[in-house]
C-alpha positions as CSV (number, residue, x, y, z in Angstrom):
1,X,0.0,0.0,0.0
2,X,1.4,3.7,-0.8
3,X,0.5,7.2,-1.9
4,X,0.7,9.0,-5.4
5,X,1.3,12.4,-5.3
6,X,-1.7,13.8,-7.1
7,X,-1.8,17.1,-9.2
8,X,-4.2,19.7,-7.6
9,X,-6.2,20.5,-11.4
10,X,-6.6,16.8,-11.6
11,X,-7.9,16.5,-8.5
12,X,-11.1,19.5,-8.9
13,X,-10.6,19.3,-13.4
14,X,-11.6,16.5,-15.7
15,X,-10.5,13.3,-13.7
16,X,-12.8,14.6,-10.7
17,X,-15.3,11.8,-11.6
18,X,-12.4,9.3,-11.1
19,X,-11.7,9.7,-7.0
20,X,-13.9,7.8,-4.8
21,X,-13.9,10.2,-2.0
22,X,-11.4,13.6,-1.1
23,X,-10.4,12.8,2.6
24,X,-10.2,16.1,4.6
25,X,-9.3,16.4,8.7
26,X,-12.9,16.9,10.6
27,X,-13.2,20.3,12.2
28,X,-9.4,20.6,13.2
29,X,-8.5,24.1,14.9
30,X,-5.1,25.5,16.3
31,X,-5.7,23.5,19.5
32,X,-6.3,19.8,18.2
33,X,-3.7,17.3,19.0
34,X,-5.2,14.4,16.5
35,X,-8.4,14.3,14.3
36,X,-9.9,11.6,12.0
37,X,-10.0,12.1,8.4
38,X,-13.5,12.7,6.8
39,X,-14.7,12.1,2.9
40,X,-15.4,15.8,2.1
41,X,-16.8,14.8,-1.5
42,X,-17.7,11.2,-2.9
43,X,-17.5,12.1,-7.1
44,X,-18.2,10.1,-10.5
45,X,-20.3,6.2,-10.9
46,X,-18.1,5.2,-8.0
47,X,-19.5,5.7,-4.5
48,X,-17.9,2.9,-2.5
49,X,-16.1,5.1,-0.2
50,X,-17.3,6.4,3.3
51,X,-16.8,8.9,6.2
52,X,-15.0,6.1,7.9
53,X,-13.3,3.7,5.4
54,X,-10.7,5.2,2.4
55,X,-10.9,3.0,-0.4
56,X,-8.2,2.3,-2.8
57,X,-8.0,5.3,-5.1
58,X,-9.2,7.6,-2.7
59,X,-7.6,10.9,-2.4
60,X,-6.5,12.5,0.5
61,X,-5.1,16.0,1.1
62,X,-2.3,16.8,3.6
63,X,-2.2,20.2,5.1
64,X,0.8,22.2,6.1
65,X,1.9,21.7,10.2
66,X,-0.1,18.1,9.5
67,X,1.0,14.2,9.5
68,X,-1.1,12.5,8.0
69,X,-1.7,8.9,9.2
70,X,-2.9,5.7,6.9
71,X,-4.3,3.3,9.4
72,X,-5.0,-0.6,8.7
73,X,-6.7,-2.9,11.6
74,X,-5.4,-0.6,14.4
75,X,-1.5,-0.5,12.6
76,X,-0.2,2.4,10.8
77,X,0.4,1.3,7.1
78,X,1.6,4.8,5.6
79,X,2.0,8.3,6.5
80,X,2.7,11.8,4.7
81,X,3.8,14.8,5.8
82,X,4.1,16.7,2.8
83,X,1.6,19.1,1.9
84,X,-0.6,18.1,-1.1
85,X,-3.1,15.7,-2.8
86,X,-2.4,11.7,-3.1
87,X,-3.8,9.0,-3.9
88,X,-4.4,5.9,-2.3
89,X,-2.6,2.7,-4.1
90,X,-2.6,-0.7,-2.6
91,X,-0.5,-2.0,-4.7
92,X,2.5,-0.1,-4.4
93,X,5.0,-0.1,-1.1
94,X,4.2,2.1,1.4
95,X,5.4,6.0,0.1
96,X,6.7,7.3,3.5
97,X,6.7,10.9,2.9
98,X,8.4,12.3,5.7
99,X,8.3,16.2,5.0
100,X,10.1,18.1,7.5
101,X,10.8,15.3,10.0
102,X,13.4,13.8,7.3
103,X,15.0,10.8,8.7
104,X,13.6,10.6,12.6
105,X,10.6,8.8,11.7
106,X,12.3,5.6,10.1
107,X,13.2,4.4,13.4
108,X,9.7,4.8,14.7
109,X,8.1,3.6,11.0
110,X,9.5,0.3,11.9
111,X,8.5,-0.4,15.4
112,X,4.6,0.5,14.4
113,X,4.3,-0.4,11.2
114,X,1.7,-2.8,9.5
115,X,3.0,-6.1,8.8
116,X,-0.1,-7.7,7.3
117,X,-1.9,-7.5,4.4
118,X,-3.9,-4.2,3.6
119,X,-8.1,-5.0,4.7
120,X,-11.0,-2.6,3.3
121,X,-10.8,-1.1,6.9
122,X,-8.5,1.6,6.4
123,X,-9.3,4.9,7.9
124,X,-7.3,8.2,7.8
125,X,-5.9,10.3,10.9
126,X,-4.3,13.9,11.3
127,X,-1.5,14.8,13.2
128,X,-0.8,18.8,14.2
129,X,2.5,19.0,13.9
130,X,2.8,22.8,14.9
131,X,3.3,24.0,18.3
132,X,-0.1,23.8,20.3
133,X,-0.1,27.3,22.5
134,X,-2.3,28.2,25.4
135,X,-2.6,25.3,27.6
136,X,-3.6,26.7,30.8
137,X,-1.9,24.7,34.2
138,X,-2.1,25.8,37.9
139,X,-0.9,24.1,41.2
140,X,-3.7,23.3,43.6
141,X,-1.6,23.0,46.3
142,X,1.5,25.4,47.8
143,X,4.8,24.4,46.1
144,X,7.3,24.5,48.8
145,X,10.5,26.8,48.1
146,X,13.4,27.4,50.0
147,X,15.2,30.9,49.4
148,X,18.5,31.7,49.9
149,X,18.0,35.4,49.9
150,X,15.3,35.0,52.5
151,X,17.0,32.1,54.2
152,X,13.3,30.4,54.9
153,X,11.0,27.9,53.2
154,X,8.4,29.5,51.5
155,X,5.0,27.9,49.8
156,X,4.1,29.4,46.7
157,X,1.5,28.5,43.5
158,X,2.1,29.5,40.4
159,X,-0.7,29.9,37.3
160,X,0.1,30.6,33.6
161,X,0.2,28.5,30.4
162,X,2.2,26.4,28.6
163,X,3.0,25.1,24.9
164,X,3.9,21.2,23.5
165,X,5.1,20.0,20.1
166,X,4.6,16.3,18.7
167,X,8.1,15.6,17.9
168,X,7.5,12.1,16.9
169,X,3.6,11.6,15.4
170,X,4.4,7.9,14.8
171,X,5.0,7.6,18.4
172,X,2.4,9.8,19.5
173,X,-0.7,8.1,17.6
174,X,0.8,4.6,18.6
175,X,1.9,5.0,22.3
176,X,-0.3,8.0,23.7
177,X,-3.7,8.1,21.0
178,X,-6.6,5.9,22.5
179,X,-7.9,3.8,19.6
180,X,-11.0,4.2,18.1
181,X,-10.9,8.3,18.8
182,X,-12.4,10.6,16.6
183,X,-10.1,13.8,18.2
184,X,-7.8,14.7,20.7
185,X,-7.6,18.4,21.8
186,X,-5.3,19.9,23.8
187,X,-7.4,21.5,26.5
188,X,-8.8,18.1,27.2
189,X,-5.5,16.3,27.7
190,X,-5.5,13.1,30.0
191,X,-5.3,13.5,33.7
192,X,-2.0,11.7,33.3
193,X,-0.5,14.3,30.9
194,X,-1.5,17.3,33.5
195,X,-0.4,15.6,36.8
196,X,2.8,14.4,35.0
197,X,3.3,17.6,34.2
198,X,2.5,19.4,37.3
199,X,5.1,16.8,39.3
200,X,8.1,18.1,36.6
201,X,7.1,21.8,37.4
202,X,7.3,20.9,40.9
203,X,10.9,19.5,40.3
204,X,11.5,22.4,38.0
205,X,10.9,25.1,40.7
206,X,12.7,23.5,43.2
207,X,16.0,23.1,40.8
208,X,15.6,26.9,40.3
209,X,15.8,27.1,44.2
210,X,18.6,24.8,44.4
211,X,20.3,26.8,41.9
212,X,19.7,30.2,43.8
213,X,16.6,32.1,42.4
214,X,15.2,34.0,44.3
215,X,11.1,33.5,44.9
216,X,10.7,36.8,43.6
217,X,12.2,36.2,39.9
218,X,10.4,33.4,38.8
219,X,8.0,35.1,36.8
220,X,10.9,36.7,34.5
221,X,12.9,33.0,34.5
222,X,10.0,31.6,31.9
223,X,13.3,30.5,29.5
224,X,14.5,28.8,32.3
225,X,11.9,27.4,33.7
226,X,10.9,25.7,30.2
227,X,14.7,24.3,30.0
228,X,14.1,22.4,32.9
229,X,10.8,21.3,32.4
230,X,12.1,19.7,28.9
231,X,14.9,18.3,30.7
232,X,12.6,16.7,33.5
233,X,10.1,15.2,30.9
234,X,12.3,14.6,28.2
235,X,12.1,10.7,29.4
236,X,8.9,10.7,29.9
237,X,7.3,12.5,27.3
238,X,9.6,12.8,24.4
239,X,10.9,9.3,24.4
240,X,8.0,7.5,25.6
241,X,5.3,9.6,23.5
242,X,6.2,11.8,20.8
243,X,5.5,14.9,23.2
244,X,8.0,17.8,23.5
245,X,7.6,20.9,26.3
246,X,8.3,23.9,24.0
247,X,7.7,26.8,26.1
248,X,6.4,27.5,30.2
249,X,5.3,31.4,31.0
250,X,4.4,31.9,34.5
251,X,1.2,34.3,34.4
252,X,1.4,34.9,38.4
253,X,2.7,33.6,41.8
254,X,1.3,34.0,44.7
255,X,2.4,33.1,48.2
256,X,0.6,31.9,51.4
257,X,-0.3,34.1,54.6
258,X,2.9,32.3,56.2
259,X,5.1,32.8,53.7
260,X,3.2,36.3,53.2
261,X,4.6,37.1,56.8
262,X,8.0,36.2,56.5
263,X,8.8,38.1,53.6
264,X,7.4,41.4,55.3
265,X,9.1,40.8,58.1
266,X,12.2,40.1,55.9
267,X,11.9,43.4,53.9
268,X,11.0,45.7,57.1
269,X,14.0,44.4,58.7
270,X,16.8,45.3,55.4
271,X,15.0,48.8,55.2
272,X,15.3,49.6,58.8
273,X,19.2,48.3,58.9
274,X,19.6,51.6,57.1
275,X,20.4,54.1,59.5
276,X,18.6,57.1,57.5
277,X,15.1,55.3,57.3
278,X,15.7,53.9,60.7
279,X,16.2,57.8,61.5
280,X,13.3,59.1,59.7
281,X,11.3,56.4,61.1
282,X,11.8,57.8,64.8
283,X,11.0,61.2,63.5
284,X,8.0,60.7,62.1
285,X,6.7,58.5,65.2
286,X,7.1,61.6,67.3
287,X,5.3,63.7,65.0
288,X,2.4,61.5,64.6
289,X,2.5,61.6,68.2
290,X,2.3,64.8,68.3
291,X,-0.5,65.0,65.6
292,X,-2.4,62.5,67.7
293,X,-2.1,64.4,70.9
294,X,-3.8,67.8,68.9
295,X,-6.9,65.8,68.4
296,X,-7.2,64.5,71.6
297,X,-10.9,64.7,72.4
298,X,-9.7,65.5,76.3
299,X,-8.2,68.5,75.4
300,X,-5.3,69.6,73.6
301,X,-3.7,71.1,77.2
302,X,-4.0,67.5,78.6
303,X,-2.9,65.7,75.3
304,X,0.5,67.4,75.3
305,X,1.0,67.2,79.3
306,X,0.9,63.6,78.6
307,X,3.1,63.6,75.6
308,X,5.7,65.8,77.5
309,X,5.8,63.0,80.2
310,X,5.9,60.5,78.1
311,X,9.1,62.5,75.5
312,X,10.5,62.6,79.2
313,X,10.3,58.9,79.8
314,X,11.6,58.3,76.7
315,X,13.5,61.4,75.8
316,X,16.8,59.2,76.9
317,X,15.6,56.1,74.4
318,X,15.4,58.4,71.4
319,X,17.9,60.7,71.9
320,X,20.3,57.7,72.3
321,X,18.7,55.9,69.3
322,X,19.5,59.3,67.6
323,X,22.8,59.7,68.5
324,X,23.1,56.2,66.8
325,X,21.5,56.8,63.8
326,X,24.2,59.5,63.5
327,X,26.8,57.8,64.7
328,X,26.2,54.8,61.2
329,X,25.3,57.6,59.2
330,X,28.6,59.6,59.4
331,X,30.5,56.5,59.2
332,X,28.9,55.4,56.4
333,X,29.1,58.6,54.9
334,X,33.3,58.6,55.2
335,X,33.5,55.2,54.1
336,X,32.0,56.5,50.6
337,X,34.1,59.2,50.8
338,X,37.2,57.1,51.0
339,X,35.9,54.8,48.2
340,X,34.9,57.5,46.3
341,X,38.5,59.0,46.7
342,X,40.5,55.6,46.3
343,X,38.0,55.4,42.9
344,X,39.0,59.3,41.6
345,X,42.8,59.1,42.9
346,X,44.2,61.6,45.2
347,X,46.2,64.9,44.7
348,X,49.7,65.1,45.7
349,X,50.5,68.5,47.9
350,X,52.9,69.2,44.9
351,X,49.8,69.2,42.5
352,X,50.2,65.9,41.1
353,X,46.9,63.7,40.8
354,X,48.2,60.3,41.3
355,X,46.3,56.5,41.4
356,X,48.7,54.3,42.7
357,X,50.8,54.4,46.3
358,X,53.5,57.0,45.2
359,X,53.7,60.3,43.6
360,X,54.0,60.1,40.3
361,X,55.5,63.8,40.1
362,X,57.6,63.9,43.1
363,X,57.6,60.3,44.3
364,X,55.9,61.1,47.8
365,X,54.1,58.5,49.6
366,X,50.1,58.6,49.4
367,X,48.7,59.8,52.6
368,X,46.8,58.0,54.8
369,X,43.3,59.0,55.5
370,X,43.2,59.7,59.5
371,X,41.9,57.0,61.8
372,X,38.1,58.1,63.2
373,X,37.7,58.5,66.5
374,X,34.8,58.8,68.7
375,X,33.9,62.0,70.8
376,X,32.5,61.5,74.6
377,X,29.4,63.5,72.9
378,X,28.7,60.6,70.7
379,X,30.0,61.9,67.4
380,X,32.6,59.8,65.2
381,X,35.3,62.4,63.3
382,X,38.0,62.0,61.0
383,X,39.8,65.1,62.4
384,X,41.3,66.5,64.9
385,X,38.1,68.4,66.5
386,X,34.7,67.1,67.0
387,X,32.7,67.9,64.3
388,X,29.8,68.2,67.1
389,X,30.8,69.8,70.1
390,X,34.4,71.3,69.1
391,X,36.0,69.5,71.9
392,X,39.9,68.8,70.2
393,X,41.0,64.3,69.5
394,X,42.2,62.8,72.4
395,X,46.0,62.8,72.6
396,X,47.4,59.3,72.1
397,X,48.1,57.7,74.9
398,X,51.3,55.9,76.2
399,X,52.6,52.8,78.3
400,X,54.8,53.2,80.9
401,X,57.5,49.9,82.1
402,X,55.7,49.1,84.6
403,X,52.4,48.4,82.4
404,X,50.6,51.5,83.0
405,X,48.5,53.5,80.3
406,X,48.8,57.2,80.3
407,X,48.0,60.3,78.9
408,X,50.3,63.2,80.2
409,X,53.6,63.3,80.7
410,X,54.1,61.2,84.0
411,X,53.0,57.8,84.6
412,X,50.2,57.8,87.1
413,X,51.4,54.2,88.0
414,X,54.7,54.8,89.3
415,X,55.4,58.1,88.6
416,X,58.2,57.7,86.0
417,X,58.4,60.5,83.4
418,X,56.9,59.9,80.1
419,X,60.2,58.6,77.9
């Protein structure tokens, strides 16, 4: 049994009365996995073909994106993936057009094919070969995730869609096709198909944890995500039933009230490690306080005689929290400013703007930025005054022989002059 490639004017010109039947795919839209193969017109004297059987001389027209599927007693028998008109001949060999699938079929061709001789039962299927968008998925249950950034396990569920390919439609219609169907559709996939693929997202996401994404980024990881998807059902799918994962795109993620929690409580905690926000924070509590206590419906004269004992209880508590706030601030700010200056180079006192250890004008050793050091009043400085209350740096102190720390000139241990 084979297939004649067919001219299209023969098949609608003068030799019309000679085809039994033109076999067409039944209703097949964008979304259809597999459909069976329909006489669209019965022509001429000769009227022994039907909806369900293709007799010899029949004509049936491939598509493009379609594999077309001669089947015998359950067996496949031919199958063309050119587009065009043939013809039905059972007494040639089987044709075996492969189209674009060239030489990856042959292997498949002769695990499934018929071995018998041809019957009058022969009926015609329709593979989509193109890529079949849109299939919606979504987890009814948390996926749990553990993030290194947040240093927790989280529970997340994830909606969106995905796409699948038939890679292999010799495969496909013998391993995965219930015989006897009339269609297959994509949004109607087994409960097999959609709980096999739920389990690989599941071990996709928790690869992407193992490999350090963070919860937050999944959504833009949709390349990703489908990489290890296809690598998870590659076995399963692709070499078991024809069925490739071409594409995943997460449409949302949402997390539960636990998970929820810790995240907030994550995020408050790196904002208020700033010591500006932490700052501006204890600022504006006090104003709303204030604000509060001018709406008091007691009176605004016994609102604010409570809030001056209460700034005097805790006067200390934010004047030391204050104090620091400045303190990180300052130190923060000079630690820029010494990046900034080891970044832009420093100046030489003979002019010269240099970037490595030495002069490059005069050869004189970079200066070293002075040590900081930290007033009684609370403020760290750089120089020799305090920047907030004027009072000079410390003088260095000194150890006497006998183990004794000083700062004047006589050891207040023993009494020995300093050296």
């Amino acid at each position: 049994m084979g297939l004649i490639a067919a001219a299209v004017s023969s098949v609608s010109g003068t030799l019309k009365d000679s085809w039994k039947e033109v076999i067409e795919p039944a209703d097949m839209n964008d979304t259809t996995l597999l459909v069976r193969g329909v006489a669209a017109r019965k022509g001429g004297s000769n009227t022994k073909g039907t909806s369900d059987f293709v007799s010899n001389g029949s004509i049936i027209h491939v598509y493009p994106n379609t594999l077309m599927l001669l089947i015998d007693g359950g067996k496949i028998v031919d199958y063309c993936a050119e587009e065009g008109y043939y013809e039905v001949n059972n007494s040639t060999a089987p044709s075996l057009f492969n189209g674009e699938f060239k030489e990856t079929l042959k292997d498949t061709w002769k695990r499934f094919q018929f071995g018998g001789i041809p019957s009058q039962k022969q009926l015609v299927y329709y593979v989509n070969t193109a890529e079949i968008k849109g299939i919606k998925f979504g987890t009814r249950n948390p996926v749990q995730y553990f993030d290194n950034f947040y240093n927790a396990e989280l529970f997340l569920r994830a909606h969106g869609t995905y796409s699948i390919k038939i890679s292999d439609p010799l495969k496909f219609y013998a391993e995965f096709a219930p015989k006897g169907t009339d269609r297959i559709d994509a949004k109607n996939l087994s409960d097999q198909l959609y709980s096999e693929f739920m389990d690989a997202l599941q071990s996709a996401i928790n690869q992407m944890s193992v490999d350090g994404v963070r919860i937050s980024q999944i959504t833009s990881k949709s390349r990703e995500l489908s990489k290890y998807m296809s690598t998870t059902l590659d076995e399963d799918w692709s070499e078991l039933r024809g069925i490739e994962v071409c594409s995943v795109g997460i449409a949302s993620i949402s997390y539960d009230d636990e998970s929820k929690e810790l995240i907030n409580l994550r995020n408050k905690g790196a904002m208020m490690s700033d010591p500006s926000i932490r700052e501006g924070f204890v600022q504006t509590s006090v104003a709303q306080g204030i604000q509060a206590a001018g709406s008091n419906t007691a009176g605004a004269g016994n609102a604010f005689m409570g809030v001056g004992m209460g700034m005097n209880m805790a006067g200390g508590f934010m004047q030391s929290a204050s104090q620091t706030n400045a303190m990180q601030m300052q130190a923060q700010q000079a630690q820029a400013a010494q990046q900034a200056q080891a970044q832009s180079g420093w100046t030489c006192s003979c002019g010269t703007v240099n970037q490595g250890n030495f002069c490059s004008g005069c050869g004189k050793p970079k200066p070293q930025p002075a040590a900081s050091w930290t007033c009684e009043c609370g403020t760290v400085n750089q120089g020799n005054f305090c920047g907030g209350c004027g009072k000079p740096k410390p003088a260095a102190g000194w150890t006497c022989s006998c183990g004794t720390v000083n700062q004047g000139n006589f050891c207040s241990g023993c009494g020995k002059p300093r050296a």
